[in-house]
GURO-915962 format. One line per 10 residues: number of its first residue (from 1); their letters; for each residue x, y, z of N, C-alpha, C, O. Coordinates in steps of 0.05 Angstrom, whole numbers, plus 5000, padded with zeros to 4 digits. Layout:
NUM> A> X Y Z X Y Z X Y Z X Y Z; ...
***
This chain:
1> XXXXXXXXXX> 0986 1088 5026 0973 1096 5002 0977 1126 4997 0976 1141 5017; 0983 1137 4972 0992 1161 4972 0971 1176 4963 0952 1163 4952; 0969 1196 4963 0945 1216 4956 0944 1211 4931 0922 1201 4927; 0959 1214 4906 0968 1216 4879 0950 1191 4869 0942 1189 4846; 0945 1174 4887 0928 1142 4889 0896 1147 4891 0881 1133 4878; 0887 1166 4907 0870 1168 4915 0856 1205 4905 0867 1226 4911; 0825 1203 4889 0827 1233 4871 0802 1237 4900 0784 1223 4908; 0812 1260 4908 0789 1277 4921 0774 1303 4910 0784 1324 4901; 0748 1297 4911 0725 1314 4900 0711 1332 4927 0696 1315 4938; 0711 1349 4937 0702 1359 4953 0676 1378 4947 0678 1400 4936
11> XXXXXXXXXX> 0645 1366 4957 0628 1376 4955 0619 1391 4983 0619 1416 4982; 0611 1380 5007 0594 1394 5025 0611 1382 5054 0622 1360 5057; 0608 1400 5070 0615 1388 5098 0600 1377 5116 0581 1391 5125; 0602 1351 5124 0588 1341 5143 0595 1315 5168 0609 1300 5155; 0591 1307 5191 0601 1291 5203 0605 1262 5206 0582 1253 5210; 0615 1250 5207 0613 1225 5206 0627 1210 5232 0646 1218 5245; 0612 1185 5235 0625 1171 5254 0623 1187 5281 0606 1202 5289; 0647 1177 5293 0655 1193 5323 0671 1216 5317 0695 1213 5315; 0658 1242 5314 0678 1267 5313 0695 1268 5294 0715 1282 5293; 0687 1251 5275 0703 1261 5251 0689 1270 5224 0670 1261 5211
21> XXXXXXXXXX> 0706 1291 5222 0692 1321 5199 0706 1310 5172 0730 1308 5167; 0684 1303 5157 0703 1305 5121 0680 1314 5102 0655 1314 5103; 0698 1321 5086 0680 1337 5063 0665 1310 5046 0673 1287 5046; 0643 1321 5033 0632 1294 5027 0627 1293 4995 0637 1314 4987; 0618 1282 4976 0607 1286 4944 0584 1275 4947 0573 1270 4968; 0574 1271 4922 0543 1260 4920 0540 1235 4924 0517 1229 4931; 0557 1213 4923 0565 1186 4931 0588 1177 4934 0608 1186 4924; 0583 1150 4954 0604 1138 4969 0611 1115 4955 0595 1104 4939; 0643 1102 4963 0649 1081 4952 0645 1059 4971 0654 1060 4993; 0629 1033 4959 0629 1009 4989 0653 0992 4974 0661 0994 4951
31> XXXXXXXXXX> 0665 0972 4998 0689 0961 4990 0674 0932 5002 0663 0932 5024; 0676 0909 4987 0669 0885 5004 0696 0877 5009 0714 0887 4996; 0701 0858 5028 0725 0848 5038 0711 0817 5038 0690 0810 5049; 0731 0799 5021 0723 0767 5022 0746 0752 5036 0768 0763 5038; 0742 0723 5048 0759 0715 5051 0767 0696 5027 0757 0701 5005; 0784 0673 5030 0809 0664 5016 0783 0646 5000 0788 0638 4977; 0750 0639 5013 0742 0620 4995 0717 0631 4986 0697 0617 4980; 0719 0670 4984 0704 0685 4977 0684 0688 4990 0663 0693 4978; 0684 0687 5020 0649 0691 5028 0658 0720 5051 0681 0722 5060; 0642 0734 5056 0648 0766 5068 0664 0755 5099 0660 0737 5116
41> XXXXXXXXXX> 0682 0775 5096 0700 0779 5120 0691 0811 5140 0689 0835 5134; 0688 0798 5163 0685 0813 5180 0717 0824 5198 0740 0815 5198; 0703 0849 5211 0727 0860 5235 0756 0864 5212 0779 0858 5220; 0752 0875 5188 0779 0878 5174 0777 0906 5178 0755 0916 5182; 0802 0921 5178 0806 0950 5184 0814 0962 5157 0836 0960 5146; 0802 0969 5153 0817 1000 5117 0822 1019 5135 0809 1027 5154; 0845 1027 5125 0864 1050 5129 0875 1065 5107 0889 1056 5088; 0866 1094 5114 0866 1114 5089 0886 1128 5098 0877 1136 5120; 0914 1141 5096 0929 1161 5101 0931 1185 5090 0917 1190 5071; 0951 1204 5099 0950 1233 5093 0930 1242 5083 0929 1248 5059
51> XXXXXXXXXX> 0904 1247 5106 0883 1256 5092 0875 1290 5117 0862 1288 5137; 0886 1312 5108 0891 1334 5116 0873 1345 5121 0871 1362 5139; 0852 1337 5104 0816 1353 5108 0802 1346 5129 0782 1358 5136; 0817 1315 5147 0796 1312 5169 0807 1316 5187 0831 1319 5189; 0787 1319 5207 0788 1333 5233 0771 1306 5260 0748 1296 5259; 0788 1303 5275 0784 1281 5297 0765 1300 5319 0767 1324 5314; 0751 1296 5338 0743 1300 5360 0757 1265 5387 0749 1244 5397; 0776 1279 5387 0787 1251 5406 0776 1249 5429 0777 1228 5442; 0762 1272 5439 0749 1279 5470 0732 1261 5474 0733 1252 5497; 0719 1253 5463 0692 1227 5468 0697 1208 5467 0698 1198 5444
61> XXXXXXXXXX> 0704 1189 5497 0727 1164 5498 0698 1143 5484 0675 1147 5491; 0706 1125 5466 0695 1093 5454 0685 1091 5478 0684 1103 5500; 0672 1063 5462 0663 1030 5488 0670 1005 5477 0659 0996 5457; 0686 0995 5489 0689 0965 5483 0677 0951 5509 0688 0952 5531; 0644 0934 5503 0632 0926 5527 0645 0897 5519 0660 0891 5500; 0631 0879 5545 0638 0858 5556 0615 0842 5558 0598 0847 5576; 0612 0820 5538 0581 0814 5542 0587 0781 5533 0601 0774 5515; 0571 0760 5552 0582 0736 5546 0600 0730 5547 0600 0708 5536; 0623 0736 5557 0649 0724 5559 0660 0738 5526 0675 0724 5512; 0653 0762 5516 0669 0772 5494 0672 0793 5493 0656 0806 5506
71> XXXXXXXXXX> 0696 0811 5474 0691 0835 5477 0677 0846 5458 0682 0838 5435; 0656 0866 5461 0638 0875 5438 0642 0899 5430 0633 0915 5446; 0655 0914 5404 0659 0892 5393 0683 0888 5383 0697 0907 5378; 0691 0857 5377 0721 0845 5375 0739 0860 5366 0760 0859 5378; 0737 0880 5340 0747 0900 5332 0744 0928 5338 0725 0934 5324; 0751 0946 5350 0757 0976 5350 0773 0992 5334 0797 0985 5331; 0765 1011 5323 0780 1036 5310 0783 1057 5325 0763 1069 5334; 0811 1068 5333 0802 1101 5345 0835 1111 5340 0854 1100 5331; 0830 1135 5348 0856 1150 5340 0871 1159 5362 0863 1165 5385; 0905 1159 5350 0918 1164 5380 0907 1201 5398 0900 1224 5391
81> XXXXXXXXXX> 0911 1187 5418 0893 1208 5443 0868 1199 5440 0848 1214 5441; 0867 1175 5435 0833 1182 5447 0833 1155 5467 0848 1137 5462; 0811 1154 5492 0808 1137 5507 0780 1123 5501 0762 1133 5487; 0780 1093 5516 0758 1067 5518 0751 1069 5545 0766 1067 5564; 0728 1073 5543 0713 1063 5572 0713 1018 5571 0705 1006 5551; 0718 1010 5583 0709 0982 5580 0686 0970 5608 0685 0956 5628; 0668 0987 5591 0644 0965 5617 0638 0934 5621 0641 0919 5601; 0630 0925 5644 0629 0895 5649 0598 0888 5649 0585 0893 5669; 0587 0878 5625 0562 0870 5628 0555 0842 5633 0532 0834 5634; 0573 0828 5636 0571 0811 5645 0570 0810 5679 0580 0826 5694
91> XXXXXXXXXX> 0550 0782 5689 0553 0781 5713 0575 0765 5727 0574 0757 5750; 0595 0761 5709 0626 0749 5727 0639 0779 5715 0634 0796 5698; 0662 0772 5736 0681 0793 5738 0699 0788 5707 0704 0768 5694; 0703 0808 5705 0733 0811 5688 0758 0817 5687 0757 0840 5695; 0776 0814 5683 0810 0830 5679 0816 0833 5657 0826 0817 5641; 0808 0862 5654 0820 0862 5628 0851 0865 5623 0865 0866 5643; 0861 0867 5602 0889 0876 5604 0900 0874 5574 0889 0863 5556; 0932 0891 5574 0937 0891 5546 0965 0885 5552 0970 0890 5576; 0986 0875 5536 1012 0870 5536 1022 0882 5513 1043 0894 5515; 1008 0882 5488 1014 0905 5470 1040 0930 5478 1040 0946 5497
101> XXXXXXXXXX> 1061 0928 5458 1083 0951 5454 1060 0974 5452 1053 0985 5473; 1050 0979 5433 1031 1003 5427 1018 1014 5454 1020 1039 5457; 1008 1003 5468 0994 1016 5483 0991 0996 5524 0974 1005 5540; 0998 0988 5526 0996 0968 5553 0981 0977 5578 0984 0998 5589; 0967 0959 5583 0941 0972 5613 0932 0941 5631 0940 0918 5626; 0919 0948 5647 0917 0929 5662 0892 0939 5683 0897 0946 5706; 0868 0938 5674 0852 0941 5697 0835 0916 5711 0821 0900 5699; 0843 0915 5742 0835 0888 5757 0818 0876 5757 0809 0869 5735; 0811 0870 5771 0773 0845 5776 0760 0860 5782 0764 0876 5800; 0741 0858 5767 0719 0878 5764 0682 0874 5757 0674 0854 5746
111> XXXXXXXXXX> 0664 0895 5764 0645 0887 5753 0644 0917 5740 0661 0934 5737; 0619 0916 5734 0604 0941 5724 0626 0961 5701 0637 0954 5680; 0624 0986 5715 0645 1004 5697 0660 1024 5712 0655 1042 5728; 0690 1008 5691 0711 1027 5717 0705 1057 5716 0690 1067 5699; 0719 1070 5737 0728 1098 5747 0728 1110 5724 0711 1126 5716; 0754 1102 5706 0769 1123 5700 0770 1104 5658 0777 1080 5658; 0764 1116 5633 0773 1102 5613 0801 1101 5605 0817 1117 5615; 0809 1079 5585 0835 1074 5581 0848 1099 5566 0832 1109 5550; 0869 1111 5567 0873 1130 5549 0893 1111 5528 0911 1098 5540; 0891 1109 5501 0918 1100 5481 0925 1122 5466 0909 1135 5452
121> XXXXXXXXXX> 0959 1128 5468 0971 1154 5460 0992 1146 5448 1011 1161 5447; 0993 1116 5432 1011 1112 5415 0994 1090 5392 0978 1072 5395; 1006 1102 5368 0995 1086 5343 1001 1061 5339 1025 1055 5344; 0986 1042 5332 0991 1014 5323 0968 0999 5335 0950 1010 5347; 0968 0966 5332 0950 0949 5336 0961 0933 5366 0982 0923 5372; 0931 0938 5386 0935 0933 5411 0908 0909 5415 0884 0914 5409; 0919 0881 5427 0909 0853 5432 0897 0866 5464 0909 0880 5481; 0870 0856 5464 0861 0860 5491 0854 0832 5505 0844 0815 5490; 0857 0826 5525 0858 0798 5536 0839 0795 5568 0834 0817 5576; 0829 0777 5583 0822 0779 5598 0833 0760 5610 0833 0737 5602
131> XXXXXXXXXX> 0849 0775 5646 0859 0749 5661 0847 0728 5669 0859 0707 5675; 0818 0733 5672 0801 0702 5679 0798 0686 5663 0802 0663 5670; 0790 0692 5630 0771 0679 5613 0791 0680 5585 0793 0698 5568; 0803 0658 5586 0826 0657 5572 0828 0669 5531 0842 0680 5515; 0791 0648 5536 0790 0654 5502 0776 0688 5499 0765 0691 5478; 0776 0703 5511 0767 0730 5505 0797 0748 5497 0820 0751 5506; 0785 0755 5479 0804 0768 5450 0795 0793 5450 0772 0800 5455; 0811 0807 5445 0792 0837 5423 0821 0856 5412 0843 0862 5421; 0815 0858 5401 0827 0882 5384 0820 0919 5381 0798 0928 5374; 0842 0933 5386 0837 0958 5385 0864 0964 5353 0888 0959 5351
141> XXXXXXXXXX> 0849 0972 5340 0873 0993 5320 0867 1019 5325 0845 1029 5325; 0892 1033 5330 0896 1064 5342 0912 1074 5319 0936 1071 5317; 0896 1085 5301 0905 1105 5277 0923 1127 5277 0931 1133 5300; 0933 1140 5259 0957 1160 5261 0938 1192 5263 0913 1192 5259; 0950 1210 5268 0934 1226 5256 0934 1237 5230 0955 1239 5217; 0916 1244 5221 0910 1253 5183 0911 1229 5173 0920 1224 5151; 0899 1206 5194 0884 1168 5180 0860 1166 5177 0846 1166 5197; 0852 1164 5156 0817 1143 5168 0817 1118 5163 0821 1105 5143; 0810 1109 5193 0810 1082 5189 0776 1071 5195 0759 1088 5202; 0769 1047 5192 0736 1038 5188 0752 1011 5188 0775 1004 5185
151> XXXXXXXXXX> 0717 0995 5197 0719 0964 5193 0703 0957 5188 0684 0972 5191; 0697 0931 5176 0685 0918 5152 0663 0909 5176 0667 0903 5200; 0639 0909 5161 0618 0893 5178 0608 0860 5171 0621 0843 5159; 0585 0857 5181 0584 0833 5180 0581 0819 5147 0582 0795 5146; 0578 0831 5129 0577 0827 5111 0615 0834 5090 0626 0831 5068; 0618 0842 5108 0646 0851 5098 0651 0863 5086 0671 0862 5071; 0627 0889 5090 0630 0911 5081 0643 0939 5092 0640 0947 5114; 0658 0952 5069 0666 0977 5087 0658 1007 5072 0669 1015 5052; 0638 1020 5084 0635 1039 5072 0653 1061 5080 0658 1069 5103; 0665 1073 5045 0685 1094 5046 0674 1121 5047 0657 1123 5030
161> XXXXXXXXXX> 0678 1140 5058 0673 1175 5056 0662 1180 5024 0670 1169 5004; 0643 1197 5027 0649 1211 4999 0669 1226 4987 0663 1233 4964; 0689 1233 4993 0708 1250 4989 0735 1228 4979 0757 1234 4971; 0728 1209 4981 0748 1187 4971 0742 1171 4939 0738 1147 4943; 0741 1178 4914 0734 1170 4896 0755 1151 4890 0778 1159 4888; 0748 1124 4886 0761 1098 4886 0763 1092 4858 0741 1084 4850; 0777 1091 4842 0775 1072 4822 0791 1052 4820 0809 1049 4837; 0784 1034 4797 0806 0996 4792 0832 1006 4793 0846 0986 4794; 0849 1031 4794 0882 1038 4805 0878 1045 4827 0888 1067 4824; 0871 1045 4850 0866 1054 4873 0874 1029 4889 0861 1009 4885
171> XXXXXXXXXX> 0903 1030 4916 0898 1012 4933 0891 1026 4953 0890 1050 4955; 0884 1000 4979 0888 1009 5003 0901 0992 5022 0914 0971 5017; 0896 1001 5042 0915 0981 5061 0897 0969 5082 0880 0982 5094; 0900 0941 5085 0878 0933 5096 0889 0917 5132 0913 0918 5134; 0882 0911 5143 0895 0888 5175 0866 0872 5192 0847 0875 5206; 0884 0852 5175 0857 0833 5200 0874 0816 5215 0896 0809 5208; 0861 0809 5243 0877 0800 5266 0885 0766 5257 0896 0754 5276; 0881 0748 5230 0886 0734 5228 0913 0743 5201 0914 0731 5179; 0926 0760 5207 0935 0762 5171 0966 0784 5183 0977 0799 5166; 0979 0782 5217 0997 0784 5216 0994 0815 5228 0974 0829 5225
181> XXXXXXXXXX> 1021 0823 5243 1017 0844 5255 1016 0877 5241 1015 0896 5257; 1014 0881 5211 1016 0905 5202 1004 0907 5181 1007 0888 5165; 0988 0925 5173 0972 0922 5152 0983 0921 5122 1006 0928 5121; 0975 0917 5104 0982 0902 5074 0971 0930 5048 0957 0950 5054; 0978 0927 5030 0966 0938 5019 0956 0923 4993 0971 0910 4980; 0927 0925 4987 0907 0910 4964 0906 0924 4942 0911 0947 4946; 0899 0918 4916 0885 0923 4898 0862 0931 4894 0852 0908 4897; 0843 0945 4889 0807 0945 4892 0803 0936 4863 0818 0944 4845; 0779 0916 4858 0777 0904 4837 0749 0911 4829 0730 0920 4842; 0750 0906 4809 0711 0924 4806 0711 0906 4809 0725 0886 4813
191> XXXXXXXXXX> 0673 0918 4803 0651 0897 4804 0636 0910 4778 0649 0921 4760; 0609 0908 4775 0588 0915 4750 0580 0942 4758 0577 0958 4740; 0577 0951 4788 0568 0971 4799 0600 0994 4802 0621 0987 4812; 0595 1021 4789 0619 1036 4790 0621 1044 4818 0645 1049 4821; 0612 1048 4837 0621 1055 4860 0623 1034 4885 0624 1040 4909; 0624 1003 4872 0634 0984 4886 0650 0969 4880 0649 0960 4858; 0674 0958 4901 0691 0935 4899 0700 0918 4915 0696 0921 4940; 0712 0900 4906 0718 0874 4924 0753 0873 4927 0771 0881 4912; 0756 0861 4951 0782 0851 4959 0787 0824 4971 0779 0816 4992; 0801 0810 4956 0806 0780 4971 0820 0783 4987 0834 0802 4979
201> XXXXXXXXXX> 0831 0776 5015 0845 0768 5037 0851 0729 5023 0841 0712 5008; 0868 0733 5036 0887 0702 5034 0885 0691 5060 0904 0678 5068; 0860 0695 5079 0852 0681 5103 0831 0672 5099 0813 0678 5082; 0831 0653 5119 0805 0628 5131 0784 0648 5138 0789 0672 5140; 0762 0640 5142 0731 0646 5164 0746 0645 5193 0758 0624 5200; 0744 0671 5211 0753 0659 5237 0738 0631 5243 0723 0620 5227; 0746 0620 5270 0730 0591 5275 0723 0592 5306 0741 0587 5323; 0702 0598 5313 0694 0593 5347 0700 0585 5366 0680 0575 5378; 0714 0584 5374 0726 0572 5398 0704 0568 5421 0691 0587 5431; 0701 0540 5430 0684 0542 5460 0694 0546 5479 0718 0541 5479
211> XXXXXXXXX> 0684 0554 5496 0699 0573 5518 0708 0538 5549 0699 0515 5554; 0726 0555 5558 0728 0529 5574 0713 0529 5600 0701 0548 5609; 0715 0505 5610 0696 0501 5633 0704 0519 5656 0687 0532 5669; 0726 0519 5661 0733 0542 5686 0713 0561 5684 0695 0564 5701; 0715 0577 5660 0701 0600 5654 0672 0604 5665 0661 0626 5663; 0659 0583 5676 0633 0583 5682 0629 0601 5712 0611 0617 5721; 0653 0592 5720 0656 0606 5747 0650 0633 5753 0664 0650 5741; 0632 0642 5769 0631 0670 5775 0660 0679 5795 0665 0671 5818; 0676 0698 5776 0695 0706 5797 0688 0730 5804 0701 0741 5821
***
């Protein structure tokens, strides 16, 4: 998405998120994200580029915990150089591990919380897996720098910065872990409300998988 796409209004400075500094206006734009039969999509990632005014604090590694046999939560945002602690709250062991080009790790059977967090120092989308518990999934997207990236909540909402004024010519680029390895770029479509819009995805509702019986096992 090119700047020329996107009009920035710069009113006041203030923080947001994890260590990241952007200038803000008097209001923000929310983005709903639907799926293919219109009902809110969760864990979708917006990604904003060449955006020069923000400023990362990468020093304060994430958490991606481990709870029930899942990773919480399924989606992560962070930017390259920054590291994940991955704690085990569960009372079976875990392995986590990544095979991911972008970033690849491998920490053993485990309880509690390791030593040392993961550091990821290359950009792109990294699959996290666990060697015991086959159906545990998660996703990390590791942003460029001068990106903001965010993900859609349970409602499938994503709230944008104030410093990003959106209108019906405005795309962005969106990646959900069911919609292929690189993110797309959308249309934003109004709604009745001027500082909200919607995006269709051309995907299903994820679908639950039950976990298999092995899995019961304390390893």
């Amino acid at each position: 998405m090119s700047t020329q796409q996107t009009t920035l209004k710069y009113i006041k400075m203030i923080v947001i998120g994890v260590g990241v500094s952007v200038i803000y206006p008097l209001s923000a734009a929310n983005i709903q994200i639907l799926n293919s039969n219109g009902q809110p999509l969760q864990d979708v990632v917006a990604i904003i580029e060449n955006q020069e005014s923000v400023i990362f604090d990468i020093q304060v590694p994430e958490i991606i915990d481990q709870v029930d046999k899942k990773f919480v939560p399924r989606v992560k945002v962070i930017h390259v150089g920054q590291s994940i602690n991955f704690p085990n709250s569960d009372q079976t062991r875990h392995h986590v591990y990544s095979f991911s080009a972008a970033n690849s790790f491998e920490i053993k059977l485990y309880k509690d919380t390791p030593a040392n967090p993961v550091l990821f120092d290359h950009a792109g989308i990294v699959t996290l897996g666990c060697n015991i518990h086959d159906l545990m999934i998660g996703y990390v997207y590791v942003a460029k720098p001068n990106t903001l990236a965010f993900v859609s909540d349970e409602q499938g909402v994503i709230l944008l910065p104030g410093n990003l004024i959106m209108d019906t010519t405005s795309k962005i680029m969106l990646w959900h872990y069911q919609d292929g390895l690189q993110p797309k770029e959308f249309q934003l479509q109004p709604t009745s409300n001027t500082n909200e819009f919607i995006v269709q995805m051309d995907i299903q509702q994820p679908v639950q998988r039950k976990s298999k019986s092995f899995g019961q096992n304390k390893w």
